[in-house]
C-alpha positions in Angstrom: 32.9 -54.6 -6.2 31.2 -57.1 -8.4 29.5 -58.7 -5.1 28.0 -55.7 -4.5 25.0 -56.4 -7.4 22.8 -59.2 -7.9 24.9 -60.9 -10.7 27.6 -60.5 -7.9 25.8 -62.1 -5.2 24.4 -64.9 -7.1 28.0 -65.6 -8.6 29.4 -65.9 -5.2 27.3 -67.7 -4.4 27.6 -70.1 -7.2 31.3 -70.4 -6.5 30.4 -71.6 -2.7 28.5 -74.1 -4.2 30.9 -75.4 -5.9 33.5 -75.7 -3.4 31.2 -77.5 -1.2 30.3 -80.1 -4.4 33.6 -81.2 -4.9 33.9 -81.6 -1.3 31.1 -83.6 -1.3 32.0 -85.7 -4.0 35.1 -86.6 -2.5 34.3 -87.9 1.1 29.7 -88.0 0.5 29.6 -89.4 -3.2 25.9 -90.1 -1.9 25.2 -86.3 -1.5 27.0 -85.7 -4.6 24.0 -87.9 -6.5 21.4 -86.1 -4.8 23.1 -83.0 -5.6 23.5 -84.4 -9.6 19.8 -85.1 -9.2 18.7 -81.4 -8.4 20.9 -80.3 -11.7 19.1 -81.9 -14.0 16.6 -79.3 -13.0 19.0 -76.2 -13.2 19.7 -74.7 -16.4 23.3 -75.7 -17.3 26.4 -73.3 -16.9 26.9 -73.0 -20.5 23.2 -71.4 -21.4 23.2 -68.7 -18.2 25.0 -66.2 -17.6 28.6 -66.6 -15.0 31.5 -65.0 -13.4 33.9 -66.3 -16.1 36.2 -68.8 -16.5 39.7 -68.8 -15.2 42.5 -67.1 -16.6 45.3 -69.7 -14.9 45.0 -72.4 -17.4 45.6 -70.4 -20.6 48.2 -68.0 -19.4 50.4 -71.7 -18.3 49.9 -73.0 -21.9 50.8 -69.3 -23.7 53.8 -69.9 -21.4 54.7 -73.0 -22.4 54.2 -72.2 -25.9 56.6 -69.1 -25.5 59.4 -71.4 -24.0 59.2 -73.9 -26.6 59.6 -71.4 -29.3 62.4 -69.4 -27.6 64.2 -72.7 -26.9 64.2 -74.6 -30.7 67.2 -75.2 -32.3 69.2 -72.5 -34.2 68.7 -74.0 -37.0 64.8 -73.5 -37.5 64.5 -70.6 -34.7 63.4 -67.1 -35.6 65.9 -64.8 -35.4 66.7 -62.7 -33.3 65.3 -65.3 -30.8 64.5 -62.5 -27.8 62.3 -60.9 -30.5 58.9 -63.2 -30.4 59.4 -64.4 -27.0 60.0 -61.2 -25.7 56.8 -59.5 -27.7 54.9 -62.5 -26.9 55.5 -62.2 -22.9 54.7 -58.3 -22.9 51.5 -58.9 -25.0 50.9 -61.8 -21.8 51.8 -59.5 -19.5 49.3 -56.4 -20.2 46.7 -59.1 -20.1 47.3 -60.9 -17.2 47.6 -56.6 -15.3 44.5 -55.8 -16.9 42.7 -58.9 -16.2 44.2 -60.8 -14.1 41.9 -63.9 -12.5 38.1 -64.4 -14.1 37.7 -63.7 -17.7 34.9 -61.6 -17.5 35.4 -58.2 -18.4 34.1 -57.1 -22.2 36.8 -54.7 -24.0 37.0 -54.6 -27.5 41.0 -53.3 -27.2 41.6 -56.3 -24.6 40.1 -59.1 -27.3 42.7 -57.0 -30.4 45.8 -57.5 -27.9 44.4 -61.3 -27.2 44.0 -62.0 -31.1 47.9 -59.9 -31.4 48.9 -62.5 -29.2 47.9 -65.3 -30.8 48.8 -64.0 -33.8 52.3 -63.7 -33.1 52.5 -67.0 -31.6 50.9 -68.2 -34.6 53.5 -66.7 -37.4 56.5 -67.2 -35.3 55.6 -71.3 -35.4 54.8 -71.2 -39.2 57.9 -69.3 -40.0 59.9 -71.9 -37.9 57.7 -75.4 -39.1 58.3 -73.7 -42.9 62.3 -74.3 -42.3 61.9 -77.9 -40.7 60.2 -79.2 -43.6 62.1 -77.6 -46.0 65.0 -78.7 -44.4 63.4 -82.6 -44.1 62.3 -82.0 -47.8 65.9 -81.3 -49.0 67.3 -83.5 -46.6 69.4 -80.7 -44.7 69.8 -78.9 -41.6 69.4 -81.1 -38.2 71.3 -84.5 -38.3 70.8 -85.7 -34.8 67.7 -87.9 -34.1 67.3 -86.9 -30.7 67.5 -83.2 -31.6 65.4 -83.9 -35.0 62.6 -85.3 -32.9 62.7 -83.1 -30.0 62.5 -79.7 -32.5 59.8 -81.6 -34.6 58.2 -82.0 -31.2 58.0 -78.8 -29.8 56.7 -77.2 -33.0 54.4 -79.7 -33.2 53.0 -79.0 -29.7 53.5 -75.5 -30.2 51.2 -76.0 -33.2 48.8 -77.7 -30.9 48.6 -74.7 -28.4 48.6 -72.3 -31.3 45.3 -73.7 -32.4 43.6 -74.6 -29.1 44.1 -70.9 -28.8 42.2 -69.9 -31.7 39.6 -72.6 -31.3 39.0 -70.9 -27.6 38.9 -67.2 -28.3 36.2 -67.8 -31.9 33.9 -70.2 -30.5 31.0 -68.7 -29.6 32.4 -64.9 -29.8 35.3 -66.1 -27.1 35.4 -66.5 -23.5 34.0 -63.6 -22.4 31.5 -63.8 -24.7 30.3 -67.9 -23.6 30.2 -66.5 -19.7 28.5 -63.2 -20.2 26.3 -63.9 -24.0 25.7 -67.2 -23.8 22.6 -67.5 -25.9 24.7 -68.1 -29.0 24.6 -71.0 -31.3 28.0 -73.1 -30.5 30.9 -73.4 -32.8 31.5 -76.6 -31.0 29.6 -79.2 -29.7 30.9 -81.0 -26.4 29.2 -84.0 -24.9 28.2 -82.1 -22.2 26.1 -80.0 -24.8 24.5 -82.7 -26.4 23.4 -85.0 -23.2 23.1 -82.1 -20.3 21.5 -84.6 -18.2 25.0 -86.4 -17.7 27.2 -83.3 -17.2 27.2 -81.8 -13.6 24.6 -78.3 -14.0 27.9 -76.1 -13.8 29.8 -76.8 -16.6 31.2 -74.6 -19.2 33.4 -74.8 -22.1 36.9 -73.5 -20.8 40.4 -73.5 -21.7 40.9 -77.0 -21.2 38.2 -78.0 -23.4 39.6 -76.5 -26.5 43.4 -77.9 -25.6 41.7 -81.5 -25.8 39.9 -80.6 -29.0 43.5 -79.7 -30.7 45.2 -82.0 -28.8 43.0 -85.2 -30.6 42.4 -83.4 -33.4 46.7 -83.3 -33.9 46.8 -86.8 -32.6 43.4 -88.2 -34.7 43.6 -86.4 -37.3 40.0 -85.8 -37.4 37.5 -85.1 -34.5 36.9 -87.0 -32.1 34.0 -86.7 -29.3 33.9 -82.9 -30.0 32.0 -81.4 -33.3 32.6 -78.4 -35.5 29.4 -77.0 -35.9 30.3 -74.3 -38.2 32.1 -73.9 -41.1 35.5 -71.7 -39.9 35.8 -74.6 -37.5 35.8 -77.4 -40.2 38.0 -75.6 -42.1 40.5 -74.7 -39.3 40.3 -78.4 -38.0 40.9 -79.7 -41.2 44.2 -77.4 -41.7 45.8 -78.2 -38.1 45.3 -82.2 -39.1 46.7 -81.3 -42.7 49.9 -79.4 -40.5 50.2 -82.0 -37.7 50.4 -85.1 -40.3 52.8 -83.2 -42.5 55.3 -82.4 -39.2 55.2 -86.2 -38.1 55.5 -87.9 -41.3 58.7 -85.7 -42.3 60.0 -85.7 -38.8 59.6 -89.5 -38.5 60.9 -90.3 -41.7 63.9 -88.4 -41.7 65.6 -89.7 -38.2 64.6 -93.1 -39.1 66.6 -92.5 -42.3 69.3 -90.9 -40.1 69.5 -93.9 -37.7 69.8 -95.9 -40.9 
C-alpha cells in the first residue's frame, strides 16, 4: 500500500539502495568510496524524512529483559512471578500485531501501550534492585557468590535495557517521530550528527544506538562519544550511573566478603 505514493516509491527505492551498498562494500570497497563520495552531497537520513526503523532489534532486547526478570532468584523476584512477565509479553505482543516490521505508523494509543510497557519493565526492576540492596545493605538474603553475582547481573542488565528503552522512545519525540518529524532539535548527539561527512548518507539513530548509550553510560559511568543535549537526558543519565554504581559496588562487595 505504502509503495503506492511518492513517499512509498522513493522509500523503496531507498531500501534497494541500500542493499546494493552493503553489497558493494563487501566484494567493490572501491565503489563503496565512490558511493561515500556522492553522500556527502545527500542530505543525511537522520534530517529527511524515512520508512522507519526496524522493530526486530527492540522487540529481542524487551525479550531478553522479560526473561531475565522472570528468571531472578526467589529471593529478590516479584511475586507472583507470571504477573510482570506475563503483562509485559501481552503489552509486546499487541505491538508487535499492530505494528509489526518498520516503526512508522503515528498513533497516539500505540506510543501510551509502548510507554505502559516500559513502565512496567521499569517498576518490576526497581522493586526487585530495592530488595538486592537491602538485602546486601543488611547483609541478608543470597549467600552464594555465583548466584549473588549472576542476580546482581541480570538486574543490572535489566537496568541497562530499562533505560536504553526510555532513552529511544523520548529522544527526539521517539522513533516514529525521528523517521517521520525529523526537523527536531536532538536530545542526543551521535558522531554521526556532529561530523555528517564521515557517516554513510543513510544513517539514523535506531535501537541500537540508544542500547550503546546505556550500555557505556552503565559501564562509564558518565558519557562517552554520545551527548545529552537536553536536560531530561542529563538528568536520566546521571540517575542510571548513580543505580549502575550502586548495584556493582554492593554486589561486588558482598561475594567478595562471602568468599572470605
Amino acid at each position: 500500500m505504502i509503495r503506492s505514493t511518492p513517499l512509498g516509491a522513493a522509500i523503496g527505492g531507498g531500501m534497494a539502495n541500500t542493499r546494493r551498498r552493503w553489497i558493494d562494500r563487501l566484494l567493490d570497497p572501491s565503489a563503496n568510496v565512490v558511493h561515500k563520495l556522492q553522500d556527502s552531497v545527500v542530505e543525511p537520513a537522520w534530517r529527511r524524512v524515512t520508512e522507519g526503523e526496524s522493530r526486530v532489534p527492540v522487540t529481542i532486547a524487551i525479550a531478553v529483559a522479560i526473561v531475565l526478570e522472570a528468571t531472578l532468584a526467589a529471593r529478590v523476584a516479584n511475586q507472583p512471578r507470571w504477573l510482570v512477565a506475563g503483562l509485559s509479553g501481552a503489552l509486546l505482543v499487541m505491538l508487535i500485531a499492530v505494528n509489526p516490521r518498520h516503526l512508522n505508523r503515528q498513533s497516539r494509543w500505540l506510543r501510551g501501550l509502548s510507554l505502559l510497557l516500559i513502565a512496567v519493565m521499569s517498576v518490576a526492576n526497581i522493586a526487585a534492585g530495592a530488595r538486592l540492596v537491602i538485602d546486601l545493605v543488611n547483609g541478608q538474603g543470597i549467600r552464594d557468590p555465583g548466584k549473588l553475582l549472576v542476580t546482581g547481573g541480570a538486574i543490572w542488565l535489566t537496568n541497562v535495557i530499562v533505560f536504553s528503552l526510555w532513552y529511544w522512545e523520548f529522544d527526539r519525540g521517539g522513533p516514529v517521530s525521528r523517521a517521520l518529524v525529523p526537523d527536531t532539535a536532538p536530545d542526543f548527539l551521535f558522531p554521526q550528527m556532529a561530523s555528517p561527512e564521515l557517516a554513510p548518507a543513510d544513517w539514523e539513530a535506531e535501537y541500537i544506538d540508544y542500547l550503546y548509550v546505556s550500555f557505556t553510560n552503565a559501564m562509564a559511568f558518565s558519557p562517552t562519544d554520545v551527548m545529552p543535549m537536553s536536560r531530561w537526558t542529563k538528568l536520566t543519565m546521571l540517575l542510571q550511573s548513580v543505580v549502575s554504581l550502586l548495584i556493582a559496588v554492593l554486589v561486588i562487595a558482598r561475594a567478595v566478603n562471602i568468599l572470605r
